[in-house]
Every structure is written in structure tokens, then in C-alpha cells.
C-alpha positions as CSV (number, residue, x, y, z in Angstrom):
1,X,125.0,66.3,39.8
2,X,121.8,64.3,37.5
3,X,122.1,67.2,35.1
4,X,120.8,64.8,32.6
5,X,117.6,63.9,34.7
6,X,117.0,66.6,36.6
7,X,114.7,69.7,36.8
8,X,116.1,73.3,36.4
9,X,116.5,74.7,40.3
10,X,115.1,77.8,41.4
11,X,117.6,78.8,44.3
12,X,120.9,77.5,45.7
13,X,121.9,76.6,49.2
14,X,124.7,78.4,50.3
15,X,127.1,76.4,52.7
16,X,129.3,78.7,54.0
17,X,132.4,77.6,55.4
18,X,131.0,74.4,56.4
19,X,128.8,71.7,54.9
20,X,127.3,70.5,58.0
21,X,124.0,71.6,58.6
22,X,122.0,73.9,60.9
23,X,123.8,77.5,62.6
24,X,127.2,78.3,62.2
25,X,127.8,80.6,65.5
26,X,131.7,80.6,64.6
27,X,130.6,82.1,61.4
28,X,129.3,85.1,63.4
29,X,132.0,85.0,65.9
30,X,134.7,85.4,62.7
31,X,132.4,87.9,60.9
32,X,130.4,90.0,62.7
33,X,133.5,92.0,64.3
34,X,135.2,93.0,61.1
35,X,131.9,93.9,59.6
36,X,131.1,96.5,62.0
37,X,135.0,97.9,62.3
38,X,134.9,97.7,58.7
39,X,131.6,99.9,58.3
40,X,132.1,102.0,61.3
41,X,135.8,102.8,60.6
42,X,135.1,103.6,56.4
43,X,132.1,105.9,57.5
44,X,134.0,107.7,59.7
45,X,136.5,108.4,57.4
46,X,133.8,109.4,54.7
47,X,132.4,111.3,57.7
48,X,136.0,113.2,58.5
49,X,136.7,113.8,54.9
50,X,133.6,115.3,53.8
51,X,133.4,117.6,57.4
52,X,136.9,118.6,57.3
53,X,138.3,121.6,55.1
54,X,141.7,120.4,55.8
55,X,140.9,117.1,54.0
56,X,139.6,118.4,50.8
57,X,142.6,117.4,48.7
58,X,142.7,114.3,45.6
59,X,144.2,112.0,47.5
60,X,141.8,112.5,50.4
61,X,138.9,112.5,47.5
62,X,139.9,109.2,46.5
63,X,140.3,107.9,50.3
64,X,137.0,109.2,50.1
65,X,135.4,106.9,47.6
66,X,137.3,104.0,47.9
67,X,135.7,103.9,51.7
68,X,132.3,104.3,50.4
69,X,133.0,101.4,47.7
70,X,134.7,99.2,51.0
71,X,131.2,99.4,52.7
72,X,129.2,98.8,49.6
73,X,131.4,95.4,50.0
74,X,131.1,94.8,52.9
75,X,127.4,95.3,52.7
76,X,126.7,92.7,49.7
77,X,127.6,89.7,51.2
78,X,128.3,89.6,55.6
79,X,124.7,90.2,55.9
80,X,123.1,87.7,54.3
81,X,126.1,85.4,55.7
82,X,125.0,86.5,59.2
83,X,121.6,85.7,58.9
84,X,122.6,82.5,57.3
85,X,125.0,81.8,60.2
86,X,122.1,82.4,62.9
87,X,119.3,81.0,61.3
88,X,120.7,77.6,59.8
89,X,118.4,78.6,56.7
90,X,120.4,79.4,54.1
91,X,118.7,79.1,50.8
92,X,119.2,81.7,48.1
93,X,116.7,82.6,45.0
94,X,118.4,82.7,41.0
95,X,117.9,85.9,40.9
96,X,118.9,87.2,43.8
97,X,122.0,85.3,44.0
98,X,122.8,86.5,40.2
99,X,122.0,90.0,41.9
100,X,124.5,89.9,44.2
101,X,127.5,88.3,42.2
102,X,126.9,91.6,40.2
103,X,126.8,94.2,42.5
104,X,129.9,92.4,44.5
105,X,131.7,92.5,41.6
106,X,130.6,96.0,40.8
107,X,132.2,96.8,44.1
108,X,135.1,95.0,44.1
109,X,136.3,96.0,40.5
110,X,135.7,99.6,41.5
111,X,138.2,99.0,44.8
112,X,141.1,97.6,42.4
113,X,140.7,100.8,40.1
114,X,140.7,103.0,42.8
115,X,143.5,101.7,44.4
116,X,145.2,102.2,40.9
117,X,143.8,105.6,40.9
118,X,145.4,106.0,44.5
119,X,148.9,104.8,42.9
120,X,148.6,107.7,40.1
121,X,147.9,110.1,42.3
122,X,151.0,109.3,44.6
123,X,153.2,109.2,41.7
124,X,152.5,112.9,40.3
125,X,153.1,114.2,43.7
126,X,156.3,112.5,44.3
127,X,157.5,112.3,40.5
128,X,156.1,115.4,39.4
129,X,155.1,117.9,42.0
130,X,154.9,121.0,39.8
131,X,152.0,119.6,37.5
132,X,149.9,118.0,41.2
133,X,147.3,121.0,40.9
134,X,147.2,120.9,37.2
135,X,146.8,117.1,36.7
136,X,144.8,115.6,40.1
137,X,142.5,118.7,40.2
138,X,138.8,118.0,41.6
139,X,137.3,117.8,38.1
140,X,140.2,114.9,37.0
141,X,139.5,113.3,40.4
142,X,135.8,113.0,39.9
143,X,136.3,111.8,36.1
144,X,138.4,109.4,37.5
145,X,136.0,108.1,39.8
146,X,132.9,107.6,37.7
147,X,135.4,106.3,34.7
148,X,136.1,103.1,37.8
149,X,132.2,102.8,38.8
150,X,131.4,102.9,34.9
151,X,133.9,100.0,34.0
152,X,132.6,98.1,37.1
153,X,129.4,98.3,36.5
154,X,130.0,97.2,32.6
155,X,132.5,94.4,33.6
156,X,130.1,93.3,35.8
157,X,126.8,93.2,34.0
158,X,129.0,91.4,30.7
159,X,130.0,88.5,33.3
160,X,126.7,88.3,34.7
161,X,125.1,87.9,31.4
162,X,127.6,85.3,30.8
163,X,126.2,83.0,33.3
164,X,122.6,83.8,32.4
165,X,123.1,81.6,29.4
166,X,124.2,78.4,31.4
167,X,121.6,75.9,32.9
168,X,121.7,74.6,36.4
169,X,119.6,71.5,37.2
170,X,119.6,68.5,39.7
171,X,122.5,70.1,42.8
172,X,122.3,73.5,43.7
173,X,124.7,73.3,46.6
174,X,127.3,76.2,46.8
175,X,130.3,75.7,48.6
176,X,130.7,79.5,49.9
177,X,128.9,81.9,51.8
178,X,127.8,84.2,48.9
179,X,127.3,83.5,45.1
180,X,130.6,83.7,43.9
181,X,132.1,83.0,40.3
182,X,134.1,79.6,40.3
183,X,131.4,77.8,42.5
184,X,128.6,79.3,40.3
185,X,130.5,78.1,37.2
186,X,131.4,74.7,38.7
187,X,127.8,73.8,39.7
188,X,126.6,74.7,36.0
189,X,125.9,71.9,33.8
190,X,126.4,73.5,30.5
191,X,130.4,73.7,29.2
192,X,131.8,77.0,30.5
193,X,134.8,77.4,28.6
194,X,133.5,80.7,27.0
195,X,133.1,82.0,30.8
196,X,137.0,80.8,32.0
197,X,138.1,82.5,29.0
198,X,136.2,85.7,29.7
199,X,137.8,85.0,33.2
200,X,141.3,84.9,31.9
201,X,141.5,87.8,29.3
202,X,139.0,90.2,29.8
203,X,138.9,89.7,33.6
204,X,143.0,89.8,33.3
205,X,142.5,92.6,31.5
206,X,140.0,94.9,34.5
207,X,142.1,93.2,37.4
208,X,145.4,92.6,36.5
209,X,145.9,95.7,34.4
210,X,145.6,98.3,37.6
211,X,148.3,96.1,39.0
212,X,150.7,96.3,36.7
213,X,149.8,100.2,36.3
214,X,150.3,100.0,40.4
215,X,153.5,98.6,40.0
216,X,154.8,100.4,37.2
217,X,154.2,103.8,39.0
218,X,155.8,102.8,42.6
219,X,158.8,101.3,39.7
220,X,158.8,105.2,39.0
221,X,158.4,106.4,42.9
222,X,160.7,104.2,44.2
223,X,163.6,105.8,41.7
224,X,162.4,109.4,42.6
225,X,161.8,108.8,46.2
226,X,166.1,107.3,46.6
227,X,167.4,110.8,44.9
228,X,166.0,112.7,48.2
229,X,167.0,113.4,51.2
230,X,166.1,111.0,53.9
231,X,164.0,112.9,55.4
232,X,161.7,113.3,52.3
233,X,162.5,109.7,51.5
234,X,160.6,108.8,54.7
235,X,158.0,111.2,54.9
236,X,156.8,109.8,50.8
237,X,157.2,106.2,51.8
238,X,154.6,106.7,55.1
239,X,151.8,106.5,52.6
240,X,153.2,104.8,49.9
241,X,153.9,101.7,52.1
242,X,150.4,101.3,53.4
243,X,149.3,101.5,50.2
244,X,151.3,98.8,48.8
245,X,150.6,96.4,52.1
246,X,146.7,96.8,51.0
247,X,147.4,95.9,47.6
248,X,149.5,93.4,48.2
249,X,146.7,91.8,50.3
250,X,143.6,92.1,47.4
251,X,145.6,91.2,44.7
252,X,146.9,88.0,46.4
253,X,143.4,87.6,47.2
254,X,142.3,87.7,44.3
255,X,144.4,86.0,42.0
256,X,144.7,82.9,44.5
257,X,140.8,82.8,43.3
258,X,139.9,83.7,40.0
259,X,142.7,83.0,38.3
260,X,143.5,79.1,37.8
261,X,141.5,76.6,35.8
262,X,138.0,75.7,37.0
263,X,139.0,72.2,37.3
264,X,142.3,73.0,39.8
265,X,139.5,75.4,41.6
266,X,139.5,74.0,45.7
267,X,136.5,75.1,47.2
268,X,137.9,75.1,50.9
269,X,140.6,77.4,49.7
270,X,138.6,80.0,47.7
271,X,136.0,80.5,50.5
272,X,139.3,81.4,53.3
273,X,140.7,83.5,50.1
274,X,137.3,85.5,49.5
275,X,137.4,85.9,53.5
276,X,140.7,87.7,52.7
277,X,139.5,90.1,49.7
278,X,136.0,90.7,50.7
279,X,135.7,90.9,54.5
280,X,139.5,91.3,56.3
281,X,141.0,93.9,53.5
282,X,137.9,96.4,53.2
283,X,137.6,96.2,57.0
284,X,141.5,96.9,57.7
285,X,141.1,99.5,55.1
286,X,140.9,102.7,57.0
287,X,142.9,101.6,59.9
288,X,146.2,100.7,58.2
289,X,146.1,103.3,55.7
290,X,143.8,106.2,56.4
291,X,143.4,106.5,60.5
292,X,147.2,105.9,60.8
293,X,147.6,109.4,58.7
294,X,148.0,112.6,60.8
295,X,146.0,114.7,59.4
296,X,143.3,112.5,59.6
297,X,143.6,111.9,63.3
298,X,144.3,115.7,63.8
299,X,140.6,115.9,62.1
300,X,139.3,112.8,64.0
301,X,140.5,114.8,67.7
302,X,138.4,118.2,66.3
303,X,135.5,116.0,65.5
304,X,135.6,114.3,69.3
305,X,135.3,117.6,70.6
306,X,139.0,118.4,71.6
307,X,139.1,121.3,69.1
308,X,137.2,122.8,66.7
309,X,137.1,123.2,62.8
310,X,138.9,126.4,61.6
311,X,137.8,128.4,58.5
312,X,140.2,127.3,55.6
313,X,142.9,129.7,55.3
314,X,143.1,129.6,59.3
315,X,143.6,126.5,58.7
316,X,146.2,126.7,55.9
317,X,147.9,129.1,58.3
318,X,148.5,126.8,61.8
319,X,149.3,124.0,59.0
320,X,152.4,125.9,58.2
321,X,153.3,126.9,61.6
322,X,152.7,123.2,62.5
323,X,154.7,122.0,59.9
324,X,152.0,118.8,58.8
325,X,150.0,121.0,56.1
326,X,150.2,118.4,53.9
327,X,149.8,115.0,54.0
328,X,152.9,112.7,53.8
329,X,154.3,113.1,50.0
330,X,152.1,115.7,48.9
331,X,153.2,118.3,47.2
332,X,153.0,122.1,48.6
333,X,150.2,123.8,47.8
334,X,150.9,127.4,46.1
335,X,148.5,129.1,49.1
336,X,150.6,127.6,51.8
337,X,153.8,128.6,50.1
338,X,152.8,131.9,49.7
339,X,151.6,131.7,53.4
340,X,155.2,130.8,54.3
341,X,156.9,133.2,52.4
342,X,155.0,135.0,54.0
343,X,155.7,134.4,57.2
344,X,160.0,134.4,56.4
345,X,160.2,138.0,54.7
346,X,159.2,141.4,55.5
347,X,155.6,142.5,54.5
348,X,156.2,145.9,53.8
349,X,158.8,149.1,53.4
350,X,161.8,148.5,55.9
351,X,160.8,151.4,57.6
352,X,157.8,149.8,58.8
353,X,159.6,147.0,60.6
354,X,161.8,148.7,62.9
355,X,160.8,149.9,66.7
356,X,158.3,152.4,67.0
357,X,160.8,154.9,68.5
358,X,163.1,154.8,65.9
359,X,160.3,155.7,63.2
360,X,158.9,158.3,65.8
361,X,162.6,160.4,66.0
362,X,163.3,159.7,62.3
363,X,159.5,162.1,61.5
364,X,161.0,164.5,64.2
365,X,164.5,164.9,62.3
């Protein structure tokens, strides 16, 4: 690397997925398609959720965010990989490349809280339907989403000062297409065994801890979810099961990365993981677990143009009738029970209910 002879760089050269020199056009063939799904199809589920009475419920708040958080990831790193790709230049300043390995890591810490977020919230409705309003009302929701940015953004900022105390001189080729942790840490030429520590615990600690809360909660769900019926048995597993396909995916991801020793790191292979975590799970986000939902695609037809949005207890009203006023494993709300009941009893004195002729001679008598 002659980190004994030579001079501290100033920017790194970012290879991509290849080392050979000059455009990559398969680059932009492979990326460009899932970036714009992946923005378009997060936007318009910001864009339905936000618009949409129907949609204003926790778990649709979360959906909510963790889209917003999926294009903030998206948005870090294909761009400057496209432009790379086209223009064959693909040089990087220090501090712009120390720029974006914090803000990608803000955004990518965020997703893995939000998708244990996600998990809670599917485990009070199923486990404890009763307490839904009480425990996943707006106020808990939007705690729980500044709590994730918060510990992103200090997670982030104590790894990034990590790496501000290493020294890079002599090579400043990175084998990736953004300015990632293990090829950072590999092209340093100062020891970095602080830094795979920090990796291991307190890293283990941010990433690996959701998981285990993620599967400790579907542990729970999964025991509830076998004492119903099995038509509430499949209705709860609808959502539950996309869920756990995405986190199955980002965790994989991740862990096939980050967590191994620096010197068993392979380049080739942590690039076509990133591809996985950073790129191909944000962009299948909203398609195999938001847009597959039916209220959301009953909201998506009313935004088209096919209907129109109804004033909330309208809405609350045709839900009932319809019989999808929730979405799959929600519990029922106390307004559309109420609605329902409703609906079932009589409204009023018996008198009122029976045939106007029969109240008519009854005042004669």
C-alpha cells in the first residue's frame, strides 16, 4: 500500500463492481431500474399515507417513515454510483466520502429499528388487542420514531469519528461503489482493532439487538396467532409474513458484511451483499409489503381517479359494510365497533321499528 513512504491522500477512487477502468454501462443497466421503482414506489406510499384518512393508523405511520428512510438510502449512494458508472470518473474527496458513510449509516440503522418498531407494533395487535389504542397511539409512534433517527444519527457520528482518527496514505483504491466500512477500514494504514471491536459489540449491539427483539415478538405471535381460528390465523400472517421475508433479506445482508473479521472480509462478496441491503431491499420495500396490502391499493384506486376520498367516519362506515376496515391483524377500532353494533341492533324504542301502518292504527286505538 507504501504506507510507510507515502503521502496522506485527499480522495479515494471508487471501483465499483469492477476494477477495470473507464464506464461501467452494466452498472447503470443493474441500478438505475431499482432506483427509480425504489423512489417512485416509497413516495407513493408516503404520498397515499399522508392523503388518505383511511391510512392514518400506527402501523401505516410507521410504513410511513420507514419509506421516507428507504429513499433517504437509496438516495446516498445510486447516484453518485450512476454518475460514476457513466462518466468513468469516479474519484471521491475525504470528506465527502466520510460524509456519506455517515449519513448511509444514519439511514440504514434507522431502517433496522423501524422494522423492529414494525415487529412491536404487530405483536400488540395480535398478542394484546385491548391495550392497541393505549400503547401504539400517535404520540408513542412518533417517540418511537425520533427515539430510531436519534440512535442512528449517534451510532453513526461515534463510527465516523472512529475512522477520523486512522491515516490513509500511498493507495486510496476502494473496492465498492460507495464508502463503505470494511473497505474504508481495510485501506487504512493505522491498526484498526479498536474499530472491529466497535464493529462487533456496539454495532452487535444497534443491529443485532432489533433482530433478536424481531424474533422474540413473532416467537410471541406465532403462539397467539395458532390458538385462532384459521380464518384469523391467515388474515394475521398476511402482514406478518412480508414483514419477516424483508427482514430476512437486510439482516442476511447485513451480517454477511459487517460481521466477520477484517481480514476474512472478500471485497467481491461485500459489494453483491451491499447490492442486497442498500439497493434491492429498500426498492422491493413497498411492493412486497406495503402495495400488496388492500387498503393501500383501495387508497392507491381513489388516488387514480376511480373514486374519491370520503370524510373519515364515511369512511369508517363503508369499512364496516365492506368488511376490510382494518388492515390484516389489526385490531378493531372502538368507533368501528360501535359503528357495527350499530348497524346489528335496533336504534331506538321498538315501536319505532315496526311498519308505519301498524304505529298509525296503534295512535288511533
Amino acid at each position: 500500500m507504501g504506507c510507510e513512504n507515502g503521502s496522506e491522500i485527499s480522495e479515494f477512487i471508487l471501483l465499483g463492481l469492477s476494477s477495470r477502468p473507464g464506464p461501467q454501462p452494466f452498472l447503470v443497466l443493474l441500478f438505475l431500474p431499482l432506483y427509480v421503482a425504489g423512489v417512485l414506489g416509497n413516495s407513493l406510499m408516503v404520498a397515499l399515507i399522508t392523503v388518505d384518512p383511511r391510512l392514518h393508523s400506527p402501523m401505516y405511520s410507521l410504513l410511513r417513515s420507514l419509506s421516507l428512510v428507504d429513499v433517504g438510502l437509496l438516495s446516498v449512494t445510486v447516484p453518485q454510483a450512476l454518475a460514476h458508472a457513466l462518466s468513468g470518473h469516479r474519484a471521491v474527496p475525504f470528506r465527502a466520502c466520510l460524509a456519506q458513510f455517515f449519513f448511509f449509516y444514519v439511514f440504514g440503522v434507522s431502517d433496522t429499528l423501524l422494522l423492529a418498531a414494525m415487529a412491536l407494533d404487530r405483536y400488540v395487535a395480535i398478542c394484546d388487542p385491548l391495550r392497541y389504542p393505549a400503547v401504539m397511539s400517535p404520540r408513542v409512534c412518533r417517540r418511537l420514531v425520533a427515539s430510531c433517527l436519534g440512535l442512528a444519527v449517534l451510532h453513526s457520528a461515534f463510527h465516523a469519528g472512529l475512522l477520523l482518527r486512522l491515516t490513509y496514505r500511498g493507495g486510496n483504491r476502494l473496492p465498492h461503489f460507495f464508502c463503505d466500512h470494511q473497505p474504508l477500514l481495510r485501506l487504512s494504514c493505522s491498526p484498526t482493532r479498536v474499530n472491529e471491536a466497535a464493529i462487533f459489540f456496539e454495532g452487535g449491539l444497534v443491529i443485532l439487538g432489533p433482530f433478536l427483539f424481531i424474533a422474540a415478538s413473532y416467537a410471541r405471535i406465532g403462539r397467539a396467532v395458532l390458538q385462532r381460528p384459521a380464518s384469523e390465523r391467515r388474515r394475521a400472517l398476511s402482514t406478518c409474513g412480508s414483514h419477516l421475508t424483508m427482514v430476512a433479506l437486510f439482516y442476511g445482508a447485513i451480517v454477511g458484511v459487517y460481521f466477520q473479521p477484517g481480514a476474512s472480509y472478500s471485497a467481491p462478496r461485500g459489494a453483491v451483499f451491499s447490492v442486497m441491503y442498500t439497493i434491492v431491499t429498500p426498492a422491493a420495500n413497498p411492493f412486497v409489503y406495503s402495495l400488496r396490502n388492500k387498503d393501500v391499493q383501495g387508497a392507491l384506486r381513489r388516488l387514480m381517479g376511480r373514486g374519491r376520498f370520503l370524510p373519515e367516519g364515511a369512511g369508517k362506515l363503508l369499512a364496516v359494510t365492506w368488511g376490510s376496515g382494518r388492515p390484516h391483524g389489526l385490531p378493531e377500532s372502538p368507533a368501528s365497533s360501535s359503528v357495527q353494533r350499530g348497524l346489528e341492533t335496533p336504534s331506538g324504542p321498538k315501536h319505532l321499528n315496526q311498519p308505519a301502518s301498524r304505529r298509525g292504527s296503534r295512535t288511533r286505538r
